[in-house]
N, CA, C and O of each residue as an XYZ file, in Angstrom:
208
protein
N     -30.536     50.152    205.726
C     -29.828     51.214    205.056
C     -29.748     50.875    203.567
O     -29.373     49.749    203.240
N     -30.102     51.849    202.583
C     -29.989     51.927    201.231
C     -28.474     51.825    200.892
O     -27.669     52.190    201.748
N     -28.048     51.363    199.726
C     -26.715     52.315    198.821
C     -27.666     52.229    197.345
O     -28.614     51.546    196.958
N     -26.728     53.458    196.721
C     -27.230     53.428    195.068
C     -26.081     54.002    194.272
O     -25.159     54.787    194.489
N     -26.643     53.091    192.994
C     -25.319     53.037    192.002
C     -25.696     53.837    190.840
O     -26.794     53.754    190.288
N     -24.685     54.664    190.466
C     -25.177     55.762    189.346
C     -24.820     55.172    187.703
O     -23.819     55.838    187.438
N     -24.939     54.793    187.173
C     -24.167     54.106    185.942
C     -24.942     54.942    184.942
O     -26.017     55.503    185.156
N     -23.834     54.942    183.168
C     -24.299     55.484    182.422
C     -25.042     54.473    181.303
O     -24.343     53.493    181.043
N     -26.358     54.526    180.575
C     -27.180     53.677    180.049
C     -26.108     53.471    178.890
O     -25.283     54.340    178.607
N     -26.218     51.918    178.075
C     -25.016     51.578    177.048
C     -25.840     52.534    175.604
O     -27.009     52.743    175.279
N     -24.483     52.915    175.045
C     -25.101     53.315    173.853
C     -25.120     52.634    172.493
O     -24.240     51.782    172.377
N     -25.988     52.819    171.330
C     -25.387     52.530    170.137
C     -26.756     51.782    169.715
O     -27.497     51.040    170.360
N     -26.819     52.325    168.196
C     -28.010     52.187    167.707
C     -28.941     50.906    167.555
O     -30.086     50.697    167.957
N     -27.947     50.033    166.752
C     -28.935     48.829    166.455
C     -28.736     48.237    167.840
O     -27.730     48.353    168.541
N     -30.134     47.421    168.188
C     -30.391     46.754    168.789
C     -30.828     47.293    170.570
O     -30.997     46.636    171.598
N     -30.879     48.492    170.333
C     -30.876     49.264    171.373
C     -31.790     48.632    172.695
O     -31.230     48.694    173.790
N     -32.932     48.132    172.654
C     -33.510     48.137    173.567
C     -32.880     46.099    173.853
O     -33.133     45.606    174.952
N     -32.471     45.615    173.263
C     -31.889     44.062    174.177
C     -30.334     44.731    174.344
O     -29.559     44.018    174.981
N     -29.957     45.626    173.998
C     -28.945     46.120    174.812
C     -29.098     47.010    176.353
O     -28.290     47.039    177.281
N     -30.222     47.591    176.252
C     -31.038     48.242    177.802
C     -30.900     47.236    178.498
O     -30.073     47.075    179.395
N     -31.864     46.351    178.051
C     -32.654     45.162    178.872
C     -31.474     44.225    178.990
O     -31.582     43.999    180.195
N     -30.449     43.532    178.621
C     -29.165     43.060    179.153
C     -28.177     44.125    180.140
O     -27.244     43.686    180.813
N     -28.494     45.339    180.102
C     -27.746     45.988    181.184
C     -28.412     46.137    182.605
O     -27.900     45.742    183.652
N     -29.260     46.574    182.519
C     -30.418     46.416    183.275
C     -30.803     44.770    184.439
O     -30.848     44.702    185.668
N     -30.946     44.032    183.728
C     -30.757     42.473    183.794
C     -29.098     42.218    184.731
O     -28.868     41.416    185.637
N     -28.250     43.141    184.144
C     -27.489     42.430    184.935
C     -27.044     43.333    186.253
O     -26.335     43.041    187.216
N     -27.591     44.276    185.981
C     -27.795     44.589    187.630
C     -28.619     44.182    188.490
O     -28.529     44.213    189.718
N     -29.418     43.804    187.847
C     -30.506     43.117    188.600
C     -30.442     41.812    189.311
O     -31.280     41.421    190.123
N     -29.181     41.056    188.866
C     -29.116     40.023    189.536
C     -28.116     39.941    190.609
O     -27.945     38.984    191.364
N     -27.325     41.312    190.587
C     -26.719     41.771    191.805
C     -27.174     42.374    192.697
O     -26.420     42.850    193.546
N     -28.257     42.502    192.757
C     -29.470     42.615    194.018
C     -30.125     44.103    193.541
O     -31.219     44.481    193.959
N     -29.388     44.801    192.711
C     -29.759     46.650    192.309
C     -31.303     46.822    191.578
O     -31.566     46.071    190.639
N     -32.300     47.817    192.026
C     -33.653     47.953    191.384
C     -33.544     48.756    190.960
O     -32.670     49.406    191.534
N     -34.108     49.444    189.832
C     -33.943     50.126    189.143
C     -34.979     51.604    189.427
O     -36.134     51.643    189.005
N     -34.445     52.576    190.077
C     -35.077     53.678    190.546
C     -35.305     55.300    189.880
O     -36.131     56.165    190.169
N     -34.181     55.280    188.862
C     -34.177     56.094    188.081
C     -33.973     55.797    186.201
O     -33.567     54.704    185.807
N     -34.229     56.632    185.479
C     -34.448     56.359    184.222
C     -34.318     57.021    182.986
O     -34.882     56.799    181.915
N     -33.083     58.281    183.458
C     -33.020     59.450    182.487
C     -33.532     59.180    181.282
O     -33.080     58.125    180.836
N     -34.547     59.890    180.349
C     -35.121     60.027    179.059
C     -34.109     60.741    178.111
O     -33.552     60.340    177.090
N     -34.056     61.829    178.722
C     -32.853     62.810    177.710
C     -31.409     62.606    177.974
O     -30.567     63.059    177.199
N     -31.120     61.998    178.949
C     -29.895     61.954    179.404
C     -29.375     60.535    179.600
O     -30.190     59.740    179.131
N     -28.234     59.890    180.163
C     -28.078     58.738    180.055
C     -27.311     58.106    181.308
O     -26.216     57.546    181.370
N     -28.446     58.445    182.466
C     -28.390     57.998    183.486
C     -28.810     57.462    183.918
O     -29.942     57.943    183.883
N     -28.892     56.095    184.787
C     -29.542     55.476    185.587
C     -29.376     55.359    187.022
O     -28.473     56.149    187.299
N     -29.683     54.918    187.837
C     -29.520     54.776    189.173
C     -30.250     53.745    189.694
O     -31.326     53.372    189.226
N     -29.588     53.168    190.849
C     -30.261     51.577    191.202
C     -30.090     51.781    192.519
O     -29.139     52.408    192.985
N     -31.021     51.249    193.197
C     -30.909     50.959    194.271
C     -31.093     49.880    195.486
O     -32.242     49.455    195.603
N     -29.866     49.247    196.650
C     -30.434     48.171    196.844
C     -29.647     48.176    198.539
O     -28.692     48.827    198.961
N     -30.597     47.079    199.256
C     -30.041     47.092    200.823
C     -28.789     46.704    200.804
O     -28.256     45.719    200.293
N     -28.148     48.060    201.749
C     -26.664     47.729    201.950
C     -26.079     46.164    202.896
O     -24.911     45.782    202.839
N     -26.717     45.745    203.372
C     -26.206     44.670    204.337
C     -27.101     43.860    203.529
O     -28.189     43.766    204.097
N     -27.076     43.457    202.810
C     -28.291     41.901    201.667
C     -27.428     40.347    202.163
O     -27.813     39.261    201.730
């Protein structure tokens, strides 16, 4: 069985993309993959096995 987590991408100009990639990163080490990727919008979604 799946679960997935909806979170909003961090904002703010400088440094933008090691601010992605540290949010990102740290879901990632709570078991969450990264399944969605809003462009215009500032959503993400992760997804990962419910019983891990």
């Amino acid at each position: 069985m799946k679960e997935y987590k909806v979170a909003s991408k961090p904002f703010g100009l400088s440094k933008n993309n090691q601010r992605l990639e540290d949010f990102l990163n740290q879901y990632a080490r709570e078991g969450w993959q990264l399944k969605f990727l809003g462009e215009q919008i500032s959503t993400v979604v992760f997804e990962r096995e419910k019983n891990r």
